[in-house]
DSSP file (Angstrom, degrees, kcal/mol; ACC not computed):
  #  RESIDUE AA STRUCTURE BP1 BP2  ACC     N-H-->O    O-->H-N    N-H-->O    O-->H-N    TCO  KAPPA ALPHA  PHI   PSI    X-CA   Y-CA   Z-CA
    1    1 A X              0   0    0      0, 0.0     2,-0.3     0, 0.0   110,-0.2   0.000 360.0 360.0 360.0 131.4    1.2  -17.7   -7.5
    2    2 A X        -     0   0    0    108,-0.2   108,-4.6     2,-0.0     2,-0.4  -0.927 360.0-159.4-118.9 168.1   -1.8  -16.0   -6.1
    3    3 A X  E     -A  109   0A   0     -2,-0.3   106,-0.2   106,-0.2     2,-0.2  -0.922   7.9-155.6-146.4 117.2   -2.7  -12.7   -6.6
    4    4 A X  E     -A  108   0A   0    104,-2.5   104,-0.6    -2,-0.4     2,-0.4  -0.428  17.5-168.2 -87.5 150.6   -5.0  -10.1   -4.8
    5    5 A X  E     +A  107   0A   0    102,-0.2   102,-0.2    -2,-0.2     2,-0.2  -0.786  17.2 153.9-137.4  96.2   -6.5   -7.1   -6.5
    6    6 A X  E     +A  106   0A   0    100,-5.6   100,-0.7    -2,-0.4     2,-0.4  -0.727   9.7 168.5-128.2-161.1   -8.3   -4.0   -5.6
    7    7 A X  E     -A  105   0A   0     98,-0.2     2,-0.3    -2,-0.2    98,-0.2  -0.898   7.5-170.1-175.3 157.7   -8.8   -0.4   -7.2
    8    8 A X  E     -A  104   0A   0     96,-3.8    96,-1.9    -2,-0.4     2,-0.6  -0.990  30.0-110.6-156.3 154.7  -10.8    2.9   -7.0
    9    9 A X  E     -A  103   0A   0     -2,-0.3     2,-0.6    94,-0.2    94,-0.2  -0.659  32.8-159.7 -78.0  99.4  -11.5    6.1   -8.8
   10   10 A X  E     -A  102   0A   0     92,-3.8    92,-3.2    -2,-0.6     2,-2.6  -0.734  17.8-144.2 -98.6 136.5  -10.0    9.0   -6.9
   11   11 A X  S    S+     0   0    0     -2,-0.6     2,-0.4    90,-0.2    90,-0.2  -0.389  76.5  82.8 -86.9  75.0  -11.4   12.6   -7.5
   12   12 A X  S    S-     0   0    0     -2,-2.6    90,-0.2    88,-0.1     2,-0.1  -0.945  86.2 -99.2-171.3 161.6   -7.5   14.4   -7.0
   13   13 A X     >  -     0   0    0     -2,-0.4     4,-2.0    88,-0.1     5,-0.2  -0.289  44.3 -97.9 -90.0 166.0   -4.6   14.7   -9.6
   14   14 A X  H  > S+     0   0    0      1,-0.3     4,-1.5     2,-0.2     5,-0.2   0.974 123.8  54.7 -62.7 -38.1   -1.8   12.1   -9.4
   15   15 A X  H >> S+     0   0    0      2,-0.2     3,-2.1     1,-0.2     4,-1.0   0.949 105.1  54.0 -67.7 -39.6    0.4   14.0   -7.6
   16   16 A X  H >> S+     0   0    0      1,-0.4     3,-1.2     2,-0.2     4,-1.0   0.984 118.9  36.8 -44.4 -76.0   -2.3   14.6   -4.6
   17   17 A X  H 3X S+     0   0    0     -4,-2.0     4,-1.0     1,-0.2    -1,-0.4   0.607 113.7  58.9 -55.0  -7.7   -2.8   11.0   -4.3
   18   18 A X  H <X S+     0   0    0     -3,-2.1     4,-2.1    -4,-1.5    -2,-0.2   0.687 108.9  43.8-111.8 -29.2    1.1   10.1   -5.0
   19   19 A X  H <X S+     0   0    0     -3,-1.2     4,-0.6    -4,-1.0    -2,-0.2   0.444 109.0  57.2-121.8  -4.0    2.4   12.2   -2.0
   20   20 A X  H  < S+     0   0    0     -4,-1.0     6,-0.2    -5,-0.3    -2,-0.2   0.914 118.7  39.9 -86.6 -78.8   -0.8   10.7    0.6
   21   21 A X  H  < S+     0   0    0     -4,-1.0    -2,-0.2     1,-0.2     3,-0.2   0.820 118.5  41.9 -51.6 -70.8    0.9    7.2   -0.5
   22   22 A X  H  < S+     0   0    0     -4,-2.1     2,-1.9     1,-0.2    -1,-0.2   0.905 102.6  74.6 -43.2 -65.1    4.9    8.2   -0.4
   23   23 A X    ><  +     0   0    0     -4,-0.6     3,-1.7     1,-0.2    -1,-0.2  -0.245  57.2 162.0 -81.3  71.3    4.6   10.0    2.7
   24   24 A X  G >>  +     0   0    0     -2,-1.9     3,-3.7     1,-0.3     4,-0.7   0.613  60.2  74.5 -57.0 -32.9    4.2    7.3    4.9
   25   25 A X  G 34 S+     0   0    0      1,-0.3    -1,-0.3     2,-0.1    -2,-0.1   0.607 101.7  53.3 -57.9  -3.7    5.0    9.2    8.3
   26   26 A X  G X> S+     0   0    0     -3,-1.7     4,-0.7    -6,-0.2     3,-0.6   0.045  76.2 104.8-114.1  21.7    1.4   10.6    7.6
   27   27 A X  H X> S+     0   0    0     -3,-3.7     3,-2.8     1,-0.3     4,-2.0   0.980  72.6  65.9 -52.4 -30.1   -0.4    6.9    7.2
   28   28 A X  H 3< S+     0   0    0     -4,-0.7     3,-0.3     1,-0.3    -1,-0.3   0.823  84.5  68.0 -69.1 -29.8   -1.9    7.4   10.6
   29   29 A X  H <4 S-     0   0    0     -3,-0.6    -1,-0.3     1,-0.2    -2,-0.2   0.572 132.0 -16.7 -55.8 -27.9   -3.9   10.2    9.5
   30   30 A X  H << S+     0   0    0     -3,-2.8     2,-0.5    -4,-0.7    -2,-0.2   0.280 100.0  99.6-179.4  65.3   -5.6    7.6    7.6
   31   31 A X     <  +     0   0    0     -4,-2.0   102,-0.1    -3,-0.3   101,-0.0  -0.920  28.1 166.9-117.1 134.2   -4.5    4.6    6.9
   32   32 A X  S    S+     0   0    0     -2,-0.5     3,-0.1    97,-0.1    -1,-0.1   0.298  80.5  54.9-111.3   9.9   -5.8    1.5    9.1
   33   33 A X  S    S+     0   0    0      1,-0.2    21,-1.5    96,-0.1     2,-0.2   0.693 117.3  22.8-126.8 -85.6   -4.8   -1.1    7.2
   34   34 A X  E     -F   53   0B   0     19,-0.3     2,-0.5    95,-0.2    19,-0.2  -0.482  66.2-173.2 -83.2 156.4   -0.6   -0.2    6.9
   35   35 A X  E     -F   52   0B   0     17,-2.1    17,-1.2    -2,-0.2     2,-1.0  -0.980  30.0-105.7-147.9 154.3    1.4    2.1    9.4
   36   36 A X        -     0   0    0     -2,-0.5    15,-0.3   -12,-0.4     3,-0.2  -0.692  23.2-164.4 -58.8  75.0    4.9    3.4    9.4
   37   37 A X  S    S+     0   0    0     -2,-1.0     2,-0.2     1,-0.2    14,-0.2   0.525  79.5  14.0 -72.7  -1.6    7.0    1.6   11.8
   38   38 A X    >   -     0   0    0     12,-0.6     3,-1.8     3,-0.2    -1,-0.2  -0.718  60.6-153.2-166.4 121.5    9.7    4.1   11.8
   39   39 A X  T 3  S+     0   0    0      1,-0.3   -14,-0.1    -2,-0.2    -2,-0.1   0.651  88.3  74.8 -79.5 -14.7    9.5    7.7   10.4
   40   40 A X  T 3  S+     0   0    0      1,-0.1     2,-0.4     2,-0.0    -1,-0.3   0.744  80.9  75.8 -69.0  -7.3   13.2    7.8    9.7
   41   41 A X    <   -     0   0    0     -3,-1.8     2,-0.6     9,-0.1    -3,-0.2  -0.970  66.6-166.2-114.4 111.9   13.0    5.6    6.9
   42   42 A X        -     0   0    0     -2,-0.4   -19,-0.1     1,-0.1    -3,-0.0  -0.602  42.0 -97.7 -89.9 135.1   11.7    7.3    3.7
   43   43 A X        +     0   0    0     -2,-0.6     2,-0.4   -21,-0.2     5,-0.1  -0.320  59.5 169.1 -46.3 124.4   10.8    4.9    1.1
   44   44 A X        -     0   0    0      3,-0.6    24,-0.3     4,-0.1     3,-0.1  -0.984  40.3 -84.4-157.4 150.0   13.9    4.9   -1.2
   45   45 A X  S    S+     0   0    0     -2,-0.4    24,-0.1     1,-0.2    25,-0.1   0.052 107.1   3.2 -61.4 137.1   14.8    2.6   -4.0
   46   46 A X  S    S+     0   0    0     22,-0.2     2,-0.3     1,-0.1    -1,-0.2   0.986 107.7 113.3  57.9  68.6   16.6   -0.7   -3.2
   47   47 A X        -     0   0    0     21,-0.4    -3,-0.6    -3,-0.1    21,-0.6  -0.652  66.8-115.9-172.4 114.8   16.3    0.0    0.5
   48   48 A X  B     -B   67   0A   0     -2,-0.3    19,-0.2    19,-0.2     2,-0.2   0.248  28.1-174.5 -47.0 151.5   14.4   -1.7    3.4
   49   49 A X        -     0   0    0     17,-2.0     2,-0.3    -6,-0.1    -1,-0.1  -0.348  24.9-119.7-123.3-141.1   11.7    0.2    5.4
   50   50 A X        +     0   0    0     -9,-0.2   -12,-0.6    -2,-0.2     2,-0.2  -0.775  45.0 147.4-155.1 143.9    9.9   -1.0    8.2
   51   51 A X  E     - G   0  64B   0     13,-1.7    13,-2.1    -2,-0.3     2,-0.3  -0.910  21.5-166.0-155.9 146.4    6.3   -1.3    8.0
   52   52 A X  E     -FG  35  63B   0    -17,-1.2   -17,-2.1    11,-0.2     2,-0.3  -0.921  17.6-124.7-140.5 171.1    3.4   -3.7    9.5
   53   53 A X  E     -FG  34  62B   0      9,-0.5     9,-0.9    -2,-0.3   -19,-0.3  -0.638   8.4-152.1 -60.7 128.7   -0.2   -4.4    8.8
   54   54 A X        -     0   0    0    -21,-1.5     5,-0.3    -2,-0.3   -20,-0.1  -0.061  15.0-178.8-105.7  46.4   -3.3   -4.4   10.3
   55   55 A X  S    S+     0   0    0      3,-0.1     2,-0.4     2,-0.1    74,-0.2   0.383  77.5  25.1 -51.7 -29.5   -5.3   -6.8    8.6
   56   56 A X  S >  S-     0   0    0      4,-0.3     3,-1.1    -3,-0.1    69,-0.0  -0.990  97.1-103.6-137.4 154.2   -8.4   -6.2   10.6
   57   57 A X  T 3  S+     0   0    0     -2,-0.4    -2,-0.1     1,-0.3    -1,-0.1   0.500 114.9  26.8 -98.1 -24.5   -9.1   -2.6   12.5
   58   58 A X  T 3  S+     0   0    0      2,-0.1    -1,-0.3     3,-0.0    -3,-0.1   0.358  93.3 109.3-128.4   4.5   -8.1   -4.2   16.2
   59   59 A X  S <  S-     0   0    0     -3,-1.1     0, 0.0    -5,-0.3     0, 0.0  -0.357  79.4 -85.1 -66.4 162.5   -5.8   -6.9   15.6
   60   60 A X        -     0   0    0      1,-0.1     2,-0.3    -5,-0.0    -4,-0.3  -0.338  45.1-114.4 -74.6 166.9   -2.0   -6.9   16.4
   61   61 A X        -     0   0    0     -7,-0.1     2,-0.5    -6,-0.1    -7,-0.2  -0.554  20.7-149.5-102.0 146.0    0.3   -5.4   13.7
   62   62 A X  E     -G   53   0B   0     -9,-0.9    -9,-0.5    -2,-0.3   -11,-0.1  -0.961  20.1-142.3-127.1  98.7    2.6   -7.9   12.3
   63   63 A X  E     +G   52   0B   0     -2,-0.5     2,-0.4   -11,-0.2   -11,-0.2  -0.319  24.9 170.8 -74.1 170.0    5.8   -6.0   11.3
   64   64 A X  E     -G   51   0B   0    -13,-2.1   -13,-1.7    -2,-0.1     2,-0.6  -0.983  26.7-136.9-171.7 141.6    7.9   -6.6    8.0
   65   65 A X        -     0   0    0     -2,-0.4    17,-0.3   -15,-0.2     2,-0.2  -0.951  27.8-177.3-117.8 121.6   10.9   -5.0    6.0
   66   66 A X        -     0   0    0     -2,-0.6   -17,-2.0    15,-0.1     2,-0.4  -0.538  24.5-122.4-107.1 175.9   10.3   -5.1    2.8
   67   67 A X  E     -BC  48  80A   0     13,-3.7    13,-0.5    -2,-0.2   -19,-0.2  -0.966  22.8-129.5-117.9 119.1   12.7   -3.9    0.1
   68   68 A X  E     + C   0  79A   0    -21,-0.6   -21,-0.4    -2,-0.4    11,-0.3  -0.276  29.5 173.2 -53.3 150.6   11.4   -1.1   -2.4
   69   69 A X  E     +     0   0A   0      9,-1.0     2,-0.8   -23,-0.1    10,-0.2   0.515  65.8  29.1-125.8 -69.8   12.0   -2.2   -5.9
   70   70 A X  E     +     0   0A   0      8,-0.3     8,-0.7   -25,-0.1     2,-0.7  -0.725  49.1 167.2-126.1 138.9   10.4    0.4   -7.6
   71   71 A X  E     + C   0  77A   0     -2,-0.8     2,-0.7     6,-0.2     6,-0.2  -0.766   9.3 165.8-125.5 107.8    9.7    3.9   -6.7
   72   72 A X  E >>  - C   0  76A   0      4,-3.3     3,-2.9    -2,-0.7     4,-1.6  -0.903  45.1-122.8-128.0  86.2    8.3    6.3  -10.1
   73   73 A X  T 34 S+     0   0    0     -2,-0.7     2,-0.9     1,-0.3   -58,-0.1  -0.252  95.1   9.0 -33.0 134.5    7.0    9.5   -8.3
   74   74 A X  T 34 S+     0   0    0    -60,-0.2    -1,-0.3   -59,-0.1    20,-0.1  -0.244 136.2  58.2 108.5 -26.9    3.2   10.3   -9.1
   75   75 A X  T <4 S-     0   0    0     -3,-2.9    19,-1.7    -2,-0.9     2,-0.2   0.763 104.9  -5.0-109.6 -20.1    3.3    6.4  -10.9
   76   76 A X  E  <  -CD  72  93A   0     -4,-1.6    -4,-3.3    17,-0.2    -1,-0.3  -0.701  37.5-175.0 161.7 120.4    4.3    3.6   -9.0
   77   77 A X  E     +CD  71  92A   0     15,-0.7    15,-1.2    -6,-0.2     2,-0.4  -0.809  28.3 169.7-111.1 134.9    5.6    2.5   -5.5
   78   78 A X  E     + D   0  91A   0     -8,-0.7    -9,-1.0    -2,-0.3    -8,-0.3  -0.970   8.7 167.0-163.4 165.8    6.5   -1.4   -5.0
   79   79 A X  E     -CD  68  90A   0     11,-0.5    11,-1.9    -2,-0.4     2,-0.3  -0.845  21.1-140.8-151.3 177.9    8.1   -3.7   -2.8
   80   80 A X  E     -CD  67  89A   0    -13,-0.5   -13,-3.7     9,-0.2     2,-0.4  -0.964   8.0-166.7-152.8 141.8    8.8   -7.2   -1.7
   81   81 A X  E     + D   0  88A   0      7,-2.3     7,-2.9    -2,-0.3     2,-0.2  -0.998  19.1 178.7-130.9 133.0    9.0   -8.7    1.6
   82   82 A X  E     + D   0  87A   0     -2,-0.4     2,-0.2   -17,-0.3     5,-0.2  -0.736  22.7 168.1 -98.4 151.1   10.5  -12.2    2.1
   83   83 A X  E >   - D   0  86A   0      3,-1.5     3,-1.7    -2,-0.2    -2,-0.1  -0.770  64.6 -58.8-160.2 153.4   11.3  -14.6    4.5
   84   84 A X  T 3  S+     0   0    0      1,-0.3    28,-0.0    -2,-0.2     3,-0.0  -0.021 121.6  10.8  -5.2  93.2   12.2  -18.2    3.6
   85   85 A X  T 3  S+     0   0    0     28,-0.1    30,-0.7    29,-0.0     2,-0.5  -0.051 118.7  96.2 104.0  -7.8    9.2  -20.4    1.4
   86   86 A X  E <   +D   83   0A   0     -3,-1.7    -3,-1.5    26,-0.2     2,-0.7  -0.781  49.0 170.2-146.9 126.7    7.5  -17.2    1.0
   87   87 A X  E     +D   82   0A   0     24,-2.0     2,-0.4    -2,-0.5    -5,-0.2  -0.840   9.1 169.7-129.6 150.2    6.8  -14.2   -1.1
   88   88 A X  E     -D   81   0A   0     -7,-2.9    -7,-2.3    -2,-0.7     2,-0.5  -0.965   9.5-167.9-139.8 137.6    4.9  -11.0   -1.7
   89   89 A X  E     -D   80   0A   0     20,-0.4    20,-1.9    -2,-0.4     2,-0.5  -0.838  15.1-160.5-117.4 139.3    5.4   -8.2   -4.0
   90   90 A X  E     -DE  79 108A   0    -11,-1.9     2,-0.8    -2,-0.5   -11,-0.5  -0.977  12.0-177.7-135.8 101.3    3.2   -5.3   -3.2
   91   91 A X  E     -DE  78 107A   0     16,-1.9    16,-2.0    -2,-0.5     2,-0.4  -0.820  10.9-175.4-134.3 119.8    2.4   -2.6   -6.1
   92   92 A X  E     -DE  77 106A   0    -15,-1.2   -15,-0.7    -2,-0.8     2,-0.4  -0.714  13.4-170.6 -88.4 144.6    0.6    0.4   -6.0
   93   93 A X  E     -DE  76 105A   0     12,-0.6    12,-2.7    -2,-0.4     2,-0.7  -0.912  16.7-145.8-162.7 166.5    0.2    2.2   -9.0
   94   94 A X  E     + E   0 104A   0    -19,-1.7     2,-0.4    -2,-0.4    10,-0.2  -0.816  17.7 177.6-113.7 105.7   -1.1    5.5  -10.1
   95   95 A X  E     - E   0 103A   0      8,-1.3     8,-3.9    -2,-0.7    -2,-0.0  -0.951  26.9-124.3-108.6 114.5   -3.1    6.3  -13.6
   96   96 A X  E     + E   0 102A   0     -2,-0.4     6,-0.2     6,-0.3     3,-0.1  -0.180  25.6 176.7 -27.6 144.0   -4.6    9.5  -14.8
   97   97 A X  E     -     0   0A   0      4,-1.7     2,-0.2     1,-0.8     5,-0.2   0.213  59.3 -45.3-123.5 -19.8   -8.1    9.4  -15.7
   98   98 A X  E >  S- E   0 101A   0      3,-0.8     3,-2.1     0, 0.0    -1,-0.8  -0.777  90.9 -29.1 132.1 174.0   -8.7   12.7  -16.6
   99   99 A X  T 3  S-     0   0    0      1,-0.2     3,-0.1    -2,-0.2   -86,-0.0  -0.382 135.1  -3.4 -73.1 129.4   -8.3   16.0  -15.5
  100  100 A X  T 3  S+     0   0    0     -2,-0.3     2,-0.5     1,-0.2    -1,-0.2   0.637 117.1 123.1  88.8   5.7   -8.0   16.3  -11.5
  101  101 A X  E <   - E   0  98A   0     -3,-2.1    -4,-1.7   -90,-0.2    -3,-0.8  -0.978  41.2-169.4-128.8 123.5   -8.8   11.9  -11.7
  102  102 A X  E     -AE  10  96A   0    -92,-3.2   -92,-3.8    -2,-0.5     2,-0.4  -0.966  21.7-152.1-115.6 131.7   -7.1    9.2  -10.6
  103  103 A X  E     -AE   9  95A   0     -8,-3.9    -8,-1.3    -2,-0.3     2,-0.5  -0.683  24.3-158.0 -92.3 141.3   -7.3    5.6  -11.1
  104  104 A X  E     +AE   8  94A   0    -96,-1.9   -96,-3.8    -2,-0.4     2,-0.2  -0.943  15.2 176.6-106.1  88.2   -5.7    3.6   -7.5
  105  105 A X  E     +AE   7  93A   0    -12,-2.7   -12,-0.6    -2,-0.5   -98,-0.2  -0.576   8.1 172.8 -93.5-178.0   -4.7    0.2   -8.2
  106  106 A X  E     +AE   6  92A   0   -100,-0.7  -100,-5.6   -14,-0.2     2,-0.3  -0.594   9.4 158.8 169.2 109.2   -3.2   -1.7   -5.6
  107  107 A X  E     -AE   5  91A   0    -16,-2.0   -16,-1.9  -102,-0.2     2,-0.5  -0.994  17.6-159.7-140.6 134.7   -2.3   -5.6   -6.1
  108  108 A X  E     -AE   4  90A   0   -104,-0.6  -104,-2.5    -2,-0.3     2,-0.4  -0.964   5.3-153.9-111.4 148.2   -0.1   -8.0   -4.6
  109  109 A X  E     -A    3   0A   0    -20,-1.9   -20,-0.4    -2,-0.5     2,-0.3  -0.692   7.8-169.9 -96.0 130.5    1.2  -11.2   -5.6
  110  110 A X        +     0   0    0   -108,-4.6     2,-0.2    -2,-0.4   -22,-0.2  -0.801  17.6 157.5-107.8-176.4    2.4  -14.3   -3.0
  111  111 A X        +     0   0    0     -2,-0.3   -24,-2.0  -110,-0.2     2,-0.1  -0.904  21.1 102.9-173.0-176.2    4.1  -16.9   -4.4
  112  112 A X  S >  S-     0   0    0     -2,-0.2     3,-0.6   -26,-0.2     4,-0.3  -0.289  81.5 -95.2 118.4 147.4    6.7  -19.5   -2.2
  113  113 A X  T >  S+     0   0    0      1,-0.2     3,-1.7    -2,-0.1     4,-0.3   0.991 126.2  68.3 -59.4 -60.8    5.7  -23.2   -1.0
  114  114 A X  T >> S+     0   0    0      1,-0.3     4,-2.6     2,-0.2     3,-0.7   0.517  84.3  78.4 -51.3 -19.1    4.8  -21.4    2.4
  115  115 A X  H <> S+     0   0    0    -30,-0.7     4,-2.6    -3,-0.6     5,-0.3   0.957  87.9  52.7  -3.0 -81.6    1.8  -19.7    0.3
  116  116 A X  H <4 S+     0   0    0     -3,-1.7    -1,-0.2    -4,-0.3    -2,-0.2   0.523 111.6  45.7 -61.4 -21.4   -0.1  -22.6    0.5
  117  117 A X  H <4 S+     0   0    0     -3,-0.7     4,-0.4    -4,-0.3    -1,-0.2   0.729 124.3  33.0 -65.5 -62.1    0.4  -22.7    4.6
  118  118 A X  H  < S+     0   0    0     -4,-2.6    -2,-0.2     2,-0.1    -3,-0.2   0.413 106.8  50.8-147.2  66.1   -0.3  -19.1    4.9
  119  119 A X  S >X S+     0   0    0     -4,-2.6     3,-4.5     2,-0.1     4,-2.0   0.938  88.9  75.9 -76.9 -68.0   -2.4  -17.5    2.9
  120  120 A X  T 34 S+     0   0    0     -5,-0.3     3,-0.2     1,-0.3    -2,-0.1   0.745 111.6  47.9   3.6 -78.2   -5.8  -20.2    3.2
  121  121 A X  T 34 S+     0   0    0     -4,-0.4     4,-0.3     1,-0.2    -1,-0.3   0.715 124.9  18.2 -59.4 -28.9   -5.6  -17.9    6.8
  122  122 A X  T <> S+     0   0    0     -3,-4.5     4,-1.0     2,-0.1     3,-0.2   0.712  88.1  94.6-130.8 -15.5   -5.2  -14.5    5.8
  123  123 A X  H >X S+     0   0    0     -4,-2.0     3,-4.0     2,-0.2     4,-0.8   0.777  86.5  60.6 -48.4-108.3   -6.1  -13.8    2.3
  124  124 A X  H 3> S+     0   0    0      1,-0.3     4,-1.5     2,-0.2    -1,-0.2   0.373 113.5  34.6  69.4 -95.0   -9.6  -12.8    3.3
  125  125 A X  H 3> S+     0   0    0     -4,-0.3     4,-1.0    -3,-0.2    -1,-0.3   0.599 107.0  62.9 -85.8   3.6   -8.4  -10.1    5.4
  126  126 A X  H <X S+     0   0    0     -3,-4.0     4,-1.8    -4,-1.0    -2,-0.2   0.908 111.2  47.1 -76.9 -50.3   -5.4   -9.1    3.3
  127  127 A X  H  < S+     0   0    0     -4,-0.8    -2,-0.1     1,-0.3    -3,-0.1   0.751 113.7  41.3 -65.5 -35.4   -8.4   -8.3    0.5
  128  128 A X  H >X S+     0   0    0     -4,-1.5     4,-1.8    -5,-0.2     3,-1.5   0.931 116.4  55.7 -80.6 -40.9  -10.7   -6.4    2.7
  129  129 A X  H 3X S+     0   0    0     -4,-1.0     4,-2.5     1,-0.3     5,-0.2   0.880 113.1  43.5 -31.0 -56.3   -7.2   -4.6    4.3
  130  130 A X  H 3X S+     0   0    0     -4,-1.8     4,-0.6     1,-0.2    -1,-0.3   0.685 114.6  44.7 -85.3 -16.3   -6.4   -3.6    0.8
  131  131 A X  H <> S+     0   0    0     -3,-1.5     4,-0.9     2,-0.2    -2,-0.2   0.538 112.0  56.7 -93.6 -26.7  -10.0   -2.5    0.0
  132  132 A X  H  X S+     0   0    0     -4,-1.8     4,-1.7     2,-0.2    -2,-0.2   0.901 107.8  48.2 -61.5 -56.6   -9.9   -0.7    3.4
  133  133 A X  H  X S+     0   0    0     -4,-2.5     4,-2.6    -5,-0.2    -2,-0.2   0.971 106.4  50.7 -58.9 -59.2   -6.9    1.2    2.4
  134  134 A X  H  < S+     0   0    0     -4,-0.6    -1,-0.2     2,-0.3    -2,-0.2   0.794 112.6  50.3 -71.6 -28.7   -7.9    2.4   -1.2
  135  135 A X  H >< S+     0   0    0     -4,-0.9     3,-3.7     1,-0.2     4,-0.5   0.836 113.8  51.1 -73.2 -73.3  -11.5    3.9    0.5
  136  136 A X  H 3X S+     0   0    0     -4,-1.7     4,-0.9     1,-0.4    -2,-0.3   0.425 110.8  40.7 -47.0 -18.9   -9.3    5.5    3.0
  137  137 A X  T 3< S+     0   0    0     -4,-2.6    -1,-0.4    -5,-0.2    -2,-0.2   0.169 114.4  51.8-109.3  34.1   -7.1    7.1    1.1
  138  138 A X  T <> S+     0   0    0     -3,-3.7     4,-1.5    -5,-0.2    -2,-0.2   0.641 109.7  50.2 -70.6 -60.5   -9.8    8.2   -1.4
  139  139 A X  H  > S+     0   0    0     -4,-0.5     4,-0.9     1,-0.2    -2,-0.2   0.817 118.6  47.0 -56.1 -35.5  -11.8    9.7    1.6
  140  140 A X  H  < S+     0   0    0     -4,-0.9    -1,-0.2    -5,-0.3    -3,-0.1   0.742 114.4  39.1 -76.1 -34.8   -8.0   11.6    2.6
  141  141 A X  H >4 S+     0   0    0      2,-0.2     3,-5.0    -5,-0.1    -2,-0.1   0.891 118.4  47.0 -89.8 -61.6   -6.9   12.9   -0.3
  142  142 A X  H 3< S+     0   0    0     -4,-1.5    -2,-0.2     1,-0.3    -3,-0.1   0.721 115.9  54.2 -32.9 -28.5  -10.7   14.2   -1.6
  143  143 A X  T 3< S+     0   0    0     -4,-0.9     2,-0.5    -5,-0.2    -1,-0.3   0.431  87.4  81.1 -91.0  12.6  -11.1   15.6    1.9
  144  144 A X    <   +     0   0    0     -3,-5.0     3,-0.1     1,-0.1    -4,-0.0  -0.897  50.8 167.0-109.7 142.6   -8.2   17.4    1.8
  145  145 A X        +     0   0    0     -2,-0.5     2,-0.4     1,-0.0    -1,-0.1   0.277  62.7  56.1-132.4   6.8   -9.0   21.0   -0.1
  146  146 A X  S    S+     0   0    0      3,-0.0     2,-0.2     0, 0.0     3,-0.1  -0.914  70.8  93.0-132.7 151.6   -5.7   23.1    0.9
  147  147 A X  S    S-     0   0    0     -2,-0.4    -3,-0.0    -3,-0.1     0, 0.0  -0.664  74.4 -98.3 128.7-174.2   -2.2   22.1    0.4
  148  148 A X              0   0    0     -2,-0.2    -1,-0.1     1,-0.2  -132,-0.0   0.464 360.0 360.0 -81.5 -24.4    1.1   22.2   -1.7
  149  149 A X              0   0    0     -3,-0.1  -133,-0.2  -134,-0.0    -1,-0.2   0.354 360.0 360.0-110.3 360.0    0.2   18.7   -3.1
């Protein structure tokens, strides 16, 4: 099993950051790294989404349906997308720090014989993707100074 790892300190309460994550139909606003392939599907527990990646800022999207596994409002979003010899479990999760601070992890795991085929290719840019992700939605939630959230 290998497992990628990134995290950051965001200056916003959980719920600020929790509802930038959930509400995926706003990734675009600033996400480059994952996008929403169909705003009709709200992340909900045991239940595919459609989703793809963008590992590097101009590259083609590679779509996937993953299945949520767990969804703990303000704490923790996961999923896992399969296909035959291969898997990856994808969890974010969301820790208080203090008041108005939030710690952003975000790790996934592969595992599968078909790992070892393709990861070697993409691990690399899965890491910077995932490192990509965590500034941008640090820079999105900190810039945002009005809302409900």
């Amino acid at each position: 099993m290998t497992r990628l790892y990134t995290e950051i300190k965001i200056e916003a309460s959980q719920r600020k950051v929790w509802y930038a994550l959930y509400e995926k139909q706003d990734w675009f606003k600033w996400n480059t790294f994952l996008w929403d392939r169909n705003p009709n599907q709200p992340f909900i527990l045991n239940q595919e989404v459609t989703l793809a990646v963008r590992r590097r800022p101009h590259e083609e999207e590679t779509v996937f349906q993953p299945l949520v596994q767990v969804l703990q409002p303000e704490i923790c979003l996961s999923w896992i997308a399969e296909i035959p010899g291969f898997r990856n479990q994808t969890v974010f999760e969301l820790q208080e720090i203090g008041l108005g601070r939030t710690k952003y992890i975000y790790h996934q795991e592969f595992s599968g014989w078909l790992t070892r085929v393709f990861l070697p290719f993409i691990q690399e840019d899965e890491k910077r993707g995932m490192e990509r992700m965590a500034y941008e939605l640090k820079e999105y939630v900190e810039g945002q100074r009005t809302g409900s959230h």
